[in-house]
C-alpha positions in Angstrom: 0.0 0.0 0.0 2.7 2.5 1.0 4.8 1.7 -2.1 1.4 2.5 -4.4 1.1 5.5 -2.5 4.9 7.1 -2.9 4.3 5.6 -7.0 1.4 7.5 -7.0 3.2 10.8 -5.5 6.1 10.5 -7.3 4.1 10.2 -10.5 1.8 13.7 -9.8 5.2 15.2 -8.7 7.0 14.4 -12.0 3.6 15.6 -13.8 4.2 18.7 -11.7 7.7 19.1 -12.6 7.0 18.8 -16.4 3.8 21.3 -15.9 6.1 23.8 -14.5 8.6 24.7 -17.3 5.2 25.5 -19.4 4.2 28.0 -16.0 7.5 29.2 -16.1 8.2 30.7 -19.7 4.2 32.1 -19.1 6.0 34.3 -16.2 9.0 35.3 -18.1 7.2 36.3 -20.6 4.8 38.3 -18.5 8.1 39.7 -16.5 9.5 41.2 -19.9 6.5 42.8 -20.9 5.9 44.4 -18.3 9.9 45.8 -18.1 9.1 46.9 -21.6 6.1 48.4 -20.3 8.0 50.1 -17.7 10.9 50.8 -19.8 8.5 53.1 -22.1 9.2 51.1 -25.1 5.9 51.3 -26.4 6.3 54.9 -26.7 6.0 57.6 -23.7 1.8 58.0 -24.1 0.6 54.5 -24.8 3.3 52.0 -22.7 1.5 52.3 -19.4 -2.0 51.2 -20.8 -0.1 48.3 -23.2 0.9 46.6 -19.7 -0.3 43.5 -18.6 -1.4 45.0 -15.3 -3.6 47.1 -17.3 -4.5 44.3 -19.3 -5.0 42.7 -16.2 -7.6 45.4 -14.9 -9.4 45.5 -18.1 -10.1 42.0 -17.8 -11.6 42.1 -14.6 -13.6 45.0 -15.5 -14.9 43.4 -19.0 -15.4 40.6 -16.6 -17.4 42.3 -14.5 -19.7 44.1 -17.0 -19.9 41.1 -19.0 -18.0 42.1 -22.4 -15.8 39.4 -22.9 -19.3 36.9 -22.6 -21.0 39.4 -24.6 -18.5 39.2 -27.5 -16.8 35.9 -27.3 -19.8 34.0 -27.9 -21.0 35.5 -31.2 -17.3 35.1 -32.2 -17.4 31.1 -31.3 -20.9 30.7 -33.1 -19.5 32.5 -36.4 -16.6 30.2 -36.4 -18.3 27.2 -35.1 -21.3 27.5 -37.8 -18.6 27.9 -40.2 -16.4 24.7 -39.9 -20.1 23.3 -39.7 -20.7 23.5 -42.9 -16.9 23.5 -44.1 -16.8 19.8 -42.6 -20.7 18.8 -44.6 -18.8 19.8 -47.9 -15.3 19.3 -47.3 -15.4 15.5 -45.9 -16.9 14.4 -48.6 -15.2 16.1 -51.2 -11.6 14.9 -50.0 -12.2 11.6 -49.2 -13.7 11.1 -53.0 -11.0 13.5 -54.7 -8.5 10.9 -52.4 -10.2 7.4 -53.6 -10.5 8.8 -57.2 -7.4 9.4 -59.1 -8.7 10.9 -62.2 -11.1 13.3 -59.9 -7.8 14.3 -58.0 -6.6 15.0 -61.2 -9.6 16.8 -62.3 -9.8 19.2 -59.2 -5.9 19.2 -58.8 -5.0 22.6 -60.2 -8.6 24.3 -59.3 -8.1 23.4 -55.3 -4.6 24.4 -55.2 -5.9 27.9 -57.5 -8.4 28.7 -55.0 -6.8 28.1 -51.5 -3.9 30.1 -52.8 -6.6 33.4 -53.0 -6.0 35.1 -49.6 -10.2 34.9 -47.3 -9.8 39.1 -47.2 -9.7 39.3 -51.1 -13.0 38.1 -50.7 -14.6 40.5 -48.5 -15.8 43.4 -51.1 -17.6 40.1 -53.1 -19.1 38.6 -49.6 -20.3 42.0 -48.5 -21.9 41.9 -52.5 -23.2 39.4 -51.9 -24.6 38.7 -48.1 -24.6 42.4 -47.3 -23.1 43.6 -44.4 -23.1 41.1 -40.7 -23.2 37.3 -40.2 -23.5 35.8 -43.4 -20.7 37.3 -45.1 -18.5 36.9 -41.9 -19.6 32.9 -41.7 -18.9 33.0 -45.4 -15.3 34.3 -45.3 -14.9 31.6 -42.3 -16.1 28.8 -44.4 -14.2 29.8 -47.3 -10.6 29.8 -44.8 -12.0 26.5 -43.6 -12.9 24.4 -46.5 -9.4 24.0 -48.0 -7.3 22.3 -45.3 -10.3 19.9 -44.3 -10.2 19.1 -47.9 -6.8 18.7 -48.7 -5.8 17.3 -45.5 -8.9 14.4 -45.7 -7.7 14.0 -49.7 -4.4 13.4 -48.7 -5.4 10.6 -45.7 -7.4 9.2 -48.1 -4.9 8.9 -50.9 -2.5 6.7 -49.0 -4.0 4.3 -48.3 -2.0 0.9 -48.8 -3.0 -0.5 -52.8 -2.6 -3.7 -50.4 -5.6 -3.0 -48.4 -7.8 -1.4 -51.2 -6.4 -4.5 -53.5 -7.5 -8.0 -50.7 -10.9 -5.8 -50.1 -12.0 -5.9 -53.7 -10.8 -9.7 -54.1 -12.8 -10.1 -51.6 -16.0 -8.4 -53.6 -15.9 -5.2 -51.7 -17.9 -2.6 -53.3 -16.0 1.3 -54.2 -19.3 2.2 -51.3 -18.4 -0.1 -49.3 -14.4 0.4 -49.4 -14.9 4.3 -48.8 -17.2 3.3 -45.2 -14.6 0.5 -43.9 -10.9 1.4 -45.0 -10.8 5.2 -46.6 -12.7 6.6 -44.0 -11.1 5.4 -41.0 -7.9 5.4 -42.5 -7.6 9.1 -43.6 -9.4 10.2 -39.6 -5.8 11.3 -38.5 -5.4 13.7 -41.5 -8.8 14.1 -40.9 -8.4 15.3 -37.5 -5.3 17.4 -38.8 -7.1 18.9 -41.3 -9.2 20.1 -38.6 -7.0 21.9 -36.6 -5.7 24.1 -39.2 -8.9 24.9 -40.2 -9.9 26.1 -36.3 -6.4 27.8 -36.3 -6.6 29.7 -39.6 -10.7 30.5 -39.0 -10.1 31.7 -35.4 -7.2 34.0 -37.0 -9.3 35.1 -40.0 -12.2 36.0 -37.4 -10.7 39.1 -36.4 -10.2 41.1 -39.9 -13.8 39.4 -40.7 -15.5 41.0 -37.7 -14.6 44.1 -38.8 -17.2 43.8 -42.1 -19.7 45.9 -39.7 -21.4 43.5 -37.2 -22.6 44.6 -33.8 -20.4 42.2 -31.5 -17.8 40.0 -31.4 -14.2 40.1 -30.5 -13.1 41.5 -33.7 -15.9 44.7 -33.8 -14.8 44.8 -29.8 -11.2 45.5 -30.6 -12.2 48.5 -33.4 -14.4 49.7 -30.0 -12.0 50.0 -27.8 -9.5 51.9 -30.0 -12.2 54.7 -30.7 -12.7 55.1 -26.8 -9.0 55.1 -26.3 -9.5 52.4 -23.9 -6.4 50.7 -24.8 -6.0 48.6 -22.4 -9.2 46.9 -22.9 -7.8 46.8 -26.3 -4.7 44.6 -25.1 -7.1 42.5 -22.8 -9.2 41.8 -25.8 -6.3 40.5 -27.7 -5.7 38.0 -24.5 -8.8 37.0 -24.4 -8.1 35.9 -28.3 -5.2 34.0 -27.5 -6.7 32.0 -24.9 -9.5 31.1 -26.5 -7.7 30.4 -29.7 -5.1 28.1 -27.2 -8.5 26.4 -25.6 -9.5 25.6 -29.4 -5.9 24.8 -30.2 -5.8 22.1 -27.1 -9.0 20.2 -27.8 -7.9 19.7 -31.7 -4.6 18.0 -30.2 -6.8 16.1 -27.7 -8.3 15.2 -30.4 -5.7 14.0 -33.0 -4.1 12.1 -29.6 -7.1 10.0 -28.2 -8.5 9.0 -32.3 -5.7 9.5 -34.7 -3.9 6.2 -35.5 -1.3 5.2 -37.2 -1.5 3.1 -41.2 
């Protein structure tokens, strides 16, 4: 019992020990920005309110009054609704552009062609289109989206051993039935990939997008607090991003860990 419980210790310790390095470069980092806060290198008017114990301030006030609720959530339903629908189309599409070799070949140089455009070339065309608020923000979403889901599921479902593919249809597989019990499960971990760069590059997009003229979200937040001069709720809005894009970041590799696999 006693040698279970000093295991048990010495495993939560070691945990601790490994946690700690990741605590520690958070405080360094927070340590030299605030000695370049201090040290006025952000300029002589705007270094005190670019601090983190500004930031830190803000936060609790946005906290308090309910801003960062009140703007993070219409940001995670745009991006959410977004991949959505990216993941209805994009699934599909890559894992029969993967399985068929002369679609692949048909689609080839019109997929690499479009996710080559840059999402904010888009935005006069969305705004065209959807008008101005939540359709052409999900749109531009859905359009950063879409390509690495594709791509990514493509390319999982492309390499798939001619071994495997080969025994199933001696064995009078169907191309339906192929695509449900090896291409699909075998291309999950690019999949899964595919995923996370489209959360990544949406979450990044979101920002530039919320600033086509809707009412809330983090994006039209940080264009708010720059015309009130509140620039330190400007800095604590750009935390905010970062965790949240982290929090997104971390269940995508939770994820890729607990259902990827490897060929």
């Amino acid at each position: 019992m006693a040698e279970k419980q000093q295991s048990r210790f010495g495993a939560i310790g070691a945990f601790l020990a490994d946690r700690s390095y990741y605590v520690l470069g958070v405080v360094l980092f927070l340590l030299i920005w605030q000695a370049a806060s201090m040290l006025k290198l952000f300029g002589n008017d705007f270094s005190e309110a670019f601090s983190p114990y500004a930031a830190a301030l803000a936060l609790i006030e946005m906290a308090k009054s309910g801003d960062i609720l009140r703007h993070s959530v219409p940001s995670l339903r745009r991006v959410l609704v977004s991949l959505f629908f990216a993941i209805l189309i994009a699934l599909p599409v890559g894992v029969l552009v993967g399985y068929f070799k002369r679609l692949e070949q048909l689609s080839y140089v019109v997929f690499q062609f479009m996710r080559m455009i840059s999402p904010l070339a888009w935005m006069p065309i969305a705004i065209i289109i959807f008008g101005v608020g939540d359709l052409s923000v999900t749109f531009l979403l859905w359009l950063v989206a879409i390509w690495p889901l594709i791509l990514n599921t493509a390319h999982g479902a492309g390499r798939v051993s001619p071994l495997w593919l080969n025994m199933a249809k001696t064995m009078g597989a169907l191309d339906a039935g192929i695509l449900r019990k090896i291409i699909i499960p075998a291309a999950i971990p690019d999949m899964l990939t595919g995923l996370r760069l489209a959360v990544g590059v949406s979450w990044i997009i979101l920002v530039p997008a919320e600033m086509l003229g809707v009412p809330d979200g983090l994006g039209y937040f940080i264009l708010d607090t720059r015309d009130r001069f509140r620039y330190d709720q400007l800095i604590a809005t750009i935390i905010v991003i970062g965790v949240i894009g982290y929090l997104l970041d971390s269940v995508n590799r939770w994820l890729i860990s607990k259902y990827s696999w490897k060929i």
